[in-house]
Each structure stands twice: as C-alpha cells, then as structure tokens.
C-alpha positions as CSV (number, residue, x, y, z in Angstrom):
1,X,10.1,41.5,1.8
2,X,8.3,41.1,-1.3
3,X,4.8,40.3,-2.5
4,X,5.7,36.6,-3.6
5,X,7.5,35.9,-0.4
6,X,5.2,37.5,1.8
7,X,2.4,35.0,0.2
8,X,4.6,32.1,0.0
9,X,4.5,32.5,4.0
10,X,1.1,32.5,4.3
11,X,0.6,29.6,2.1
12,X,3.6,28.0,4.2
13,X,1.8,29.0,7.3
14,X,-1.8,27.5,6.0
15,X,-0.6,24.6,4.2
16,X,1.4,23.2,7.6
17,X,-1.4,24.5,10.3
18,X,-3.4,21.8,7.6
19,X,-1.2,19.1,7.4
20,X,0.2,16.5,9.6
21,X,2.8,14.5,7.8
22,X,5.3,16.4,5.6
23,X,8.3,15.0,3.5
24,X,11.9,15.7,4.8
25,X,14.7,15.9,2.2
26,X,18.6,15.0,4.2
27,X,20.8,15.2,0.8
28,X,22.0,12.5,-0.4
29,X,18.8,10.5,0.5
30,X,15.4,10.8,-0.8
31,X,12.9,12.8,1.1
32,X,11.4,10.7,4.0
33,X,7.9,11.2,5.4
34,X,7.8,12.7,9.0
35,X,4.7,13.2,11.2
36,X,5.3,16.8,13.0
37,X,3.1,19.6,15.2
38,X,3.6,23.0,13.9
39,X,3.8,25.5,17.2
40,X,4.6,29.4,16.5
41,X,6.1,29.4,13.0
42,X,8.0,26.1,12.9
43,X,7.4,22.5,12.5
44,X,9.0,20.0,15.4
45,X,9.9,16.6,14.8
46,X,10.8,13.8,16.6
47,X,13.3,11.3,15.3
48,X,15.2,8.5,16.6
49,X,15.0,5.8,19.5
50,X,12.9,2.3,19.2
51,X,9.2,2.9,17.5
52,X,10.2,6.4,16.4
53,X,9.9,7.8,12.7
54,X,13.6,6.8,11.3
55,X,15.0,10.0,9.5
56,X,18.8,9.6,9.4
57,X,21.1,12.1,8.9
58,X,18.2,14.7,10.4
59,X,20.0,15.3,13.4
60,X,23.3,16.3,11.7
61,X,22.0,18.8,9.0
62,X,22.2,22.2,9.0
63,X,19.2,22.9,6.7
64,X,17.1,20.7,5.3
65,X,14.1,20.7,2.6
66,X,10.5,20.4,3.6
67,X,7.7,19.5,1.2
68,X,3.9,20.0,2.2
69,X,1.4,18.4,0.5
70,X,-1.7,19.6,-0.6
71,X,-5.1,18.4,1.6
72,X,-7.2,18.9,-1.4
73,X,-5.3,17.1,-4.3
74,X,-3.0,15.3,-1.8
75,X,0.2,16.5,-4.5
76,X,3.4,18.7,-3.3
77,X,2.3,22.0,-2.9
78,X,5.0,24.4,-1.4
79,X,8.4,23.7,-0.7
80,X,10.6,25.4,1.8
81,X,14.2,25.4,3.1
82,X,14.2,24.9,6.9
83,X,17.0,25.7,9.3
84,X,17.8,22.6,12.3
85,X,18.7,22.9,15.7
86,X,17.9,20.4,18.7
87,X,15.7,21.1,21.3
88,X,17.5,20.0,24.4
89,X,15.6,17.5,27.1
90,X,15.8,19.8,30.2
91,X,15.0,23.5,28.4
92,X,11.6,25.6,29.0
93,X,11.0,24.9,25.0
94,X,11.0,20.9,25.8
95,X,8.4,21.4,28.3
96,X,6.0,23.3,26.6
97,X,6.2,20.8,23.2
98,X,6.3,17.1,24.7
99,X,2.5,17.5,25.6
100,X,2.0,19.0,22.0
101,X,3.7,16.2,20.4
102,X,2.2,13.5,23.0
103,X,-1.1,14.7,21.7
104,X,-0.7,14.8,18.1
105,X,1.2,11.1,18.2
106,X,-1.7,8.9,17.1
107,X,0.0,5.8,18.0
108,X,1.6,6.3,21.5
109,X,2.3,3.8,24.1
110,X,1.9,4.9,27.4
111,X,5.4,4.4,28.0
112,X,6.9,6.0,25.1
113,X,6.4,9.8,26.1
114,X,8.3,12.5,27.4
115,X,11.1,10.9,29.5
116,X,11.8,8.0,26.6
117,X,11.7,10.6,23.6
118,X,14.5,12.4,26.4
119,X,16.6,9.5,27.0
120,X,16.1,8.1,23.0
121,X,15.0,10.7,20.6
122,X,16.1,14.0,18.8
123,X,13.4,16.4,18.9
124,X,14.3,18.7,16.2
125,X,13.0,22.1,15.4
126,X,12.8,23.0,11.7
127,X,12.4,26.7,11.3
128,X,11.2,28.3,7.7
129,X,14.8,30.3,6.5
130,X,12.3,32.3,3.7
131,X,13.6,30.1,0.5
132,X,11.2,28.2,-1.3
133,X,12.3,25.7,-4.1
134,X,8.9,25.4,-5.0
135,X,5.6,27.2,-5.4
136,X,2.7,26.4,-7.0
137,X,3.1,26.4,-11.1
138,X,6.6,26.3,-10.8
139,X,7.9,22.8,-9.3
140,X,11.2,20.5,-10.0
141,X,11.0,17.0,-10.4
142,X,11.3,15.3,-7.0
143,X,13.2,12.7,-5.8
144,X,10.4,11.2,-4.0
145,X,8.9,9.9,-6.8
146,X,11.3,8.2,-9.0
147,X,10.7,4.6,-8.9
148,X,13.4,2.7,-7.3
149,X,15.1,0.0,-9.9
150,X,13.9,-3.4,-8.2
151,X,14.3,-6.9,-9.6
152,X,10.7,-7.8,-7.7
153,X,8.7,-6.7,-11.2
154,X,8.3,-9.1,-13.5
155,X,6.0,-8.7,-16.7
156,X,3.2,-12.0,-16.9
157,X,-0.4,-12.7,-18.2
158,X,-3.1,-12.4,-16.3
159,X,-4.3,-15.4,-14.1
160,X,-7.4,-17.3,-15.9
161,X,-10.6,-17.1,-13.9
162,X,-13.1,-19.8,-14.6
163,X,-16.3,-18.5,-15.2
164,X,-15.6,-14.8,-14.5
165,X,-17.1,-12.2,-16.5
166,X,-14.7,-9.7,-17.8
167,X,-15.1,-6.2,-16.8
168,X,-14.9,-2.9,-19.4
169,X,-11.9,-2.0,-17.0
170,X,-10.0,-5.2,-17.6
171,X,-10.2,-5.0,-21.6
C-alpha cells in the first residue's frame, strides 16, 4: 500500500466519520444526495419504499462513486469507488444497523422503522474498493454541477420599487 493511498484512507475515514449526507454517482444519472451512517469502514444507505431517499438504479450496481464533501468549505473533497451489496432483512448485520440508522434518521415516523425499511427498503452497504477519482488538488469536473438546460429562465429588468433606496449591491 502506498503513502498516497494510505492517507487517502484516512482522509476517507475522517471526512465520512464528519459528514452525514454524501453524493452517490449510478452511471448514467447524475450523482444523488444520500443521507448514510458510517459503521466499521463503510457507509450504509437506505433506499427505496414510500418517504425514503429515491436513488434508482442503487440497488442494481456493482460499484458505485461516492463524493464527500468538505465540513469546512462545504465543496467535494475526496472521492472514492465503493463496492454494493444488500444487507438482507433477517441477517445478524441488519440487526446491529437498523437502530444505527433509526438514530441517525432526523425525520422518522414512528412507523417507518425497522420492519417497514424490511418489507419496503434496500439497505445497501457501500464498502471503500481503495480507488479514488479524486483527491484534494486534483479533481474532475462533476456532473453534479452542470446546470440542467431549463426553459423556466428567462432574462427581465428589475421590478421598480417606489421609494426604495438603492443599495451598493444592487448597482
């Protein structure tokens, strides 16, 4: 293992123990924000069902992208490649998560928990592979944020404001 990817781990590592939402990339779509609890080297995510975070084509994938963004600045700040596989309803694994992930979801009703997420959801396990698109001071353009070609802009004047004063910031 070498000195780069040994620190890209522990930024991995610090970067995801920090954050709460990352940004999943399922080719052909553009990356998706996911909420997620990191447990033992790997991110879990739930997906799927009514009320759940809608991440299509997460369940399918083989590997997918992952892109953490920075607490401080709030921009991307490592990316990694991340290996999928389900975590089955009835295993030891589910048991230990669901009260990790019951915790951690800000927003849960009392009956969406454990035996809905079993009956509805996918809870996915996404598990660092050691490849990392990006690293600090050497990033791609993303995806994410390309603006999306709408016909909902249109270029007008300002609206006149009787009596208003004009601010340096609107000269």
């Amino acid at each position: 293992m070498t000195e780069t990817q040994v620190d890209a781990e522990a930024l991995l590592d610090e970067a995801m123990k920090k954050s709460s939402l990352v940004w999943v990339g399922v080719p052909p779509a553009r990356p998706r924000p996911a909420w997620f609890v990191w447990l033992d080297g790997a991110a879990y995510v739930l997906t799927g069902g009514e009320g759940e975070q809608p991440l299509p084509g997460l369940p399918e994938a083989a590997t997918v992208d992952v892109s953490v963004r920075s607490k401080d600045k709030g921009g991307r700040l490592i990316t990694w490649t991340a290996d999928v596989s389900e975590v089955e309803p009835d295993s030891a694994e589910w048991e230990e998560l669901t009260p990790h992930l019951y915790k951690a979801r800000l927003n849960a009703a009392p009956d969406k928990g454990p035996s809905f997420w079993a009956r509805e959801s996918y809870l996915l396990k996404l598990t660092p592979n050691g490849r990392y698109p990006e690293l600090p001071g050497g990033y791609v353009e993303s995806p994410a944020v390309r603006t999306v070609p709408t016909p909902a802009t249109s270029k007008t004047k300002r609206p006149f404001m009787l009596g208003g004063k004009r601010r340096r910031a609107d000269r």
